[in-house]
N, C-alpha and C positions, 0 to 999 in steps of 0.2 A: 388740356383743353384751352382754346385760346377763350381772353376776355377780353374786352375794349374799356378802358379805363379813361377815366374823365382826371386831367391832369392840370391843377392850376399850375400856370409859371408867368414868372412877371417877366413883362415887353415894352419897349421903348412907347410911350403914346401915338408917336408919328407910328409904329410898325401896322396898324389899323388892325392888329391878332387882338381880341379882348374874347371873353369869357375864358372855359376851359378847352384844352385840346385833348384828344382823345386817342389815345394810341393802343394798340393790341400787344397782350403780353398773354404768356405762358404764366406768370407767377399769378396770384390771389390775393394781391393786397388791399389791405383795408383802408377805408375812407382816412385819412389823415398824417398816411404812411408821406418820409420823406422820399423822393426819387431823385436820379440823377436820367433826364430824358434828353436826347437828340433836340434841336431847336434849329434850323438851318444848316450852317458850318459849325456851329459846337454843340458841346451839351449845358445844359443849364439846370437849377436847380427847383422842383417842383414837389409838390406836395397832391397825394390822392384825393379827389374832392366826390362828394355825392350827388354835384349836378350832371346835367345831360351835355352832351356837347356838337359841336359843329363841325370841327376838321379830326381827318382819320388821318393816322402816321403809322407805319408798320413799322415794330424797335422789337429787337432780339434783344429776349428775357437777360442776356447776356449782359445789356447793357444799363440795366437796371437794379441797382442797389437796396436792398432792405433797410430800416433803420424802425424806431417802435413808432406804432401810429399813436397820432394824437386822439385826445378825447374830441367828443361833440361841440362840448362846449368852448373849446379853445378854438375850432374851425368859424363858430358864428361870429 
């Protein structure tokens, strides 16, 4: 089943992207999981967040890395 996951990743200030992006995966990760997501021409490194978001990206599960999710309190 696909999800849409809310993905922070840091962006140039001039790039005008701020909050989370939100890309659709096959996988189930939890709030605080590290990712490796698509970002224009590369991929870049992002973290699973519990907010909502604005831009949709479709990324095969393929291209998305597990690593252990952080706790709560380390996201705040």
């Amino acid at each position: 089943m696909t999800q849409q996951l809310s993905i922070l990743v840091q962006t140039p200030a001039h790039s005008q992207v701020a909050g989370t992006l939100s890309y659709l995966s096959e996988l189930a990760l939890a709030p605080g999981t590290l990712v490796r997501v698509p970002l224009g021409r590369r991929e870049t490194l992002g973290i699973v967040w519990d907010a909502a978001s604005h831009t949709l990206a479709e990324v095969d599960a393929s291209r998305l890395r597990r690593s252990p999710a952080h706790s709560t309190p380390w996201r705040r």
